[in-house]
N, C-alpha and C positions, 0 to 999 in steps of 0.2 A: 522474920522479915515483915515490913509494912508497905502495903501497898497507896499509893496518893494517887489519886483521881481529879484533875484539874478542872472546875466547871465552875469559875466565878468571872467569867468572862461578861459583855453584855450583848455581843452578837450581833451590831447595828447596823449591818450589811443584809440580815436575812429579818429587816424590818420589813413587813406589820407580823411575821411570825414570831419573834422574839422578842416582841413587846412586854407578853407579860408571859415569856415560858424562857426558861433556857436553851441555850442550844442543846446542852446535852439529853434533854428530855423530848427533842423532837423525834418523830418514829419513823422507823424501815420497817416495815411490812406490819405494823401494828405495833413494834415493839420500838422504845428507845433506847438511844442511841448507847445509852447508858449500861444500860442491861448487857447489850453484847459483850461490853468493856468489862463488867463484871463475872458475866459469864466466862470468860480468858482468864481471867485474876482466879477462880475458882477450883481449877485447874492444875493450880501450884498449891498443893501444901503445905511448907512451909508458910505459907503466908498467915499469918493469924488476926490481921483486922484490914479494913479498907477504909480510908480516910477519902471523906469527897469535900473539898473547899467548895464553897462557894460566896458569889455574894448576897448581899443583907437581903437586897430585893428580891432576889430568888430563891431564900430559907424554905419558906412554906411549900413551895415549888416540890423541893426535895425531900422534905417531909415527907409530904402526902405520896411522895415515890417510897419511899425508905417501908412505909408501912406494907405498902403492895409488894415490895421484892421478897420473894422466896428463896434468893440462895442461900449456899453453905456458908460464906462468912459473915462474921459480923461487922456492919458497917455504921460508921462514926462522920455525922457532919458536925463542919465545922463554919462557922459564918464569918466571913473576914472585916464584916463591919461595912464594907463600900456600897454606895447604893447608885452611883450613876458612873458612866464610863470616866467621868473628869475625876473621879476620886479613886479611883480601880488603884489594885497594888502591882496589877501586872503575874503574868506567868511563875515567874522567879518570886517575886516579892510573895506571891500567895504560896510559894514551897519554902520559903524561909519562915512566913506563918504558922503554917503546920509543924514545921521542925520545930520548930520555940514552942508551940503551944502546947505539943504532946511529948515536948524534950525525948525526943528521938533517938534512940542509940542503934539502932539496926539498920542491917543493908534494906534500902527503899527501890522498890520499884515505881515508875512517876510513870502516867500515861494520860494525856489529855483527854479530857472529855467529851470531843469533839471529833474525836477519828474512828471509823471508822471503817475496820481490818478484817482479812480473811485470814492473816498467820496465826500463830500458833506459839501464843504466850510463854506456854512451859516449853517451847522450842527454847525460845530468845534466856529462858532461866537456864535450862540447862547449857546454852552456849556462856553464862556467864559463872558457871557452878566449872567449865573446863577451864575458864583463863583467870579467875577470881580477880580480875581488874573491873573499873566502871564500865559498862557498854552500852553503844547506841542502839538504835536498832536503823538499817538502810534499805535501798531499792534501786537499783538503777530507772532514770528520768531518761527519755528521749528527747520530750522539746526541750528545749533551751530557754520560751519563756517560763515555764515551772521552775526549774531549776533556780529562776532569778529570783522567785520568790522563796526558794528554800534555805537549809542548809545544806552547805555540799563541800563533800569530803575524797582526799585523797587516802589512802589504804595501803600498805605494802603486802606483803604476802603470808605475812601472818595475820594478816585483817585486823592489823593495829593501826589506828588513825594519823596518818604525817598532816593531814592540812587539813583545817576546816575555816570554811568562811560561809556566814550566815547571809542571807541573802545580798548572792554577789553577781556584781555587773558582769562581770566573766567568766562563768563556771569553768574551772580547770578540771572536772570530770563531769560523769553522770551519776552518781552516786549520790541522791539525796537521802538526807535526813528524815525520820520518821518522829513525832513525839512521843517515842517511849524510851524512857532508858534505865535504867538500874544503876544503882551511886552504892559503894561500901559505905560502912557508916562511918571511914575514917576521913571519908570525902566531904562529909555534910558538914562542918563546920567550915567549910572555903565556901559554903551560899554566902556567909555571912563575908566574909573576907572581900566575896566577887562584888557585894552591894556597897560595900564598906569603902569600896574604891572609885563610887559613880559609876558604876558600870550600866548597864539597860535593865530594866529590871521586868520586861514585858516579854516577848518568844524567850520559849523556854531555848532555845536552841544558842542563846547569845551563852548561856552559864558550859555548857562542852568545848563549844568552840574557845571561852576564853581558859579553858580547865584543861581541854589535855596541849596547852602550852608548859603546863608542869607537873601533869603526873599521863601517865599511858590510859589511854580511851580505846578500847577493839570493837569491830565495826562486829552485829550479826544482819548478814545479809540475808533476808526474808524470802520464804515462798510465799508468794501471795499478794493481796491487794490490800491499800492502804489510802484512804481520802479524810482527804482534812474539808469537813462538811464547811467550809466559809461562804458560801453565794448558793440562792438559790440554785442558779444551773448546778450546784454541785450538787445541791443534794435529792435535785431533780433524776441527775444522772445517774448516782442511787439507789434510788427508788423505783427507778427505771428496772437498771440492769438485775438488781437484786430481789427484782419483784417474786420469782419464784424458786431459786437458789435456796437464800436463807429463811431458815425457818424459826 
């Protein structure tokens, strides 16, 4: 299994700090944001490389990280070429880059860059090692404006996905979406199919929702906390609350 790491984003919301750093390399208690995301990937065995996209302008960024981490796997960037928001490939477009460039034939686990979680990776593996279909990973949302920003999904009771709509004007649950999922490796050739067709090729959440319209998607519902670091206040809130927790 391969693990993808989403970080070619340009962050323009959490301007003047991600002018010249990524978001994924800004810190929680010292450490970035990265590193936690790795430290989870770590965890699962099976996993035998870590792929982090990013873009052009933020190569060196990654670099000069790649040399400083010490964990167990080996990790592999990959530079997508884009150097400003107006050239970006997008979410989806930077996981269809990866798949072509390292011709990919294994089940992938994808987790964005950018988040920021207290669950428990090898949990969500072993939930997808029981039902061996692709799986999201969920949360129930209380307000109703998050929600509108998500994705959000209905479940039956096997906690297989009947409805997913990505950021919808009328959430018909609370159930949002997290950006982690896990795809078999029979799934990765329909990235190509979903782009092939005009599809969105930016929130990775647009490629599930249009996917388990034709094959079975099961939901792993999380213990734990999950922020998608996009605005200062969020990752103010972060830093806040996480100030003495995580270590």
């Amino acid at each position: 299994m391969k693990a993808v790491i989403i970080a070619a984003g340009y962050a323009t919301r959490l301007y003047p700090l991600t002018m010249n750093r990524p978001k994924a390399l800004l810190t929680i208690n010292g450490k970035p944001i990265i590193d936690y995301i790795c430290d989870e990937i770590d965890t699962i065995d099976i996993i035998d490389e870590i792929l982090v996209v990013s873009n052009h302008k933020f190569i060196n960024n990654f670099l000069c990280w790649v040399c400083k981490r010490t964990g167990k796997k080996k990790i592999k960037l990959l530079d997508d070429g884009s150097i400003s928001e107006e050239d970006r490939l997008g979410a989806i477009g930077d996981i269809k880059f990866v798949l072509d460039k390292e011709n990919i034939k294994d089940d992938v686990l994808i987790v964005a860059g950018d988040n920021f979680f207290t669950y428990k990776l090898l949990d969500f593996y072993k939930f997808f090692l029981e039902c061996k279909k692709d799986c999201i990973a969920v949360h129930e949302v209380d307000r109703i404006e998050d929600l509108k920003r998500m994705g959000v999904v209905k479940i039956d009771e096997n906690a297989r996905v009947i409805d997913f709509a990505e950021k919808p004007e009328n959430p018909q649950s609370n159930i949002a979406v997290y950006a982690s999922y896990i795809y078999l490796k029979d799934t990765l050739p329909l990235f190509d199919t979903y782009l092939r067709e005009g599809n969105k090729p930016d929130a990775p959440g647009y490629f599930p929702a249009w996917l388990c319209l034709k094959k079975d998607i099961f939901a792993f519902s999380f213990d734990g906390e999950c922020y998608d670091i996009g605005t200062h206040e969020a990752l103010s809130e972060v830093r806040k609350k996480f100030r003495i927790q995580v270590k």
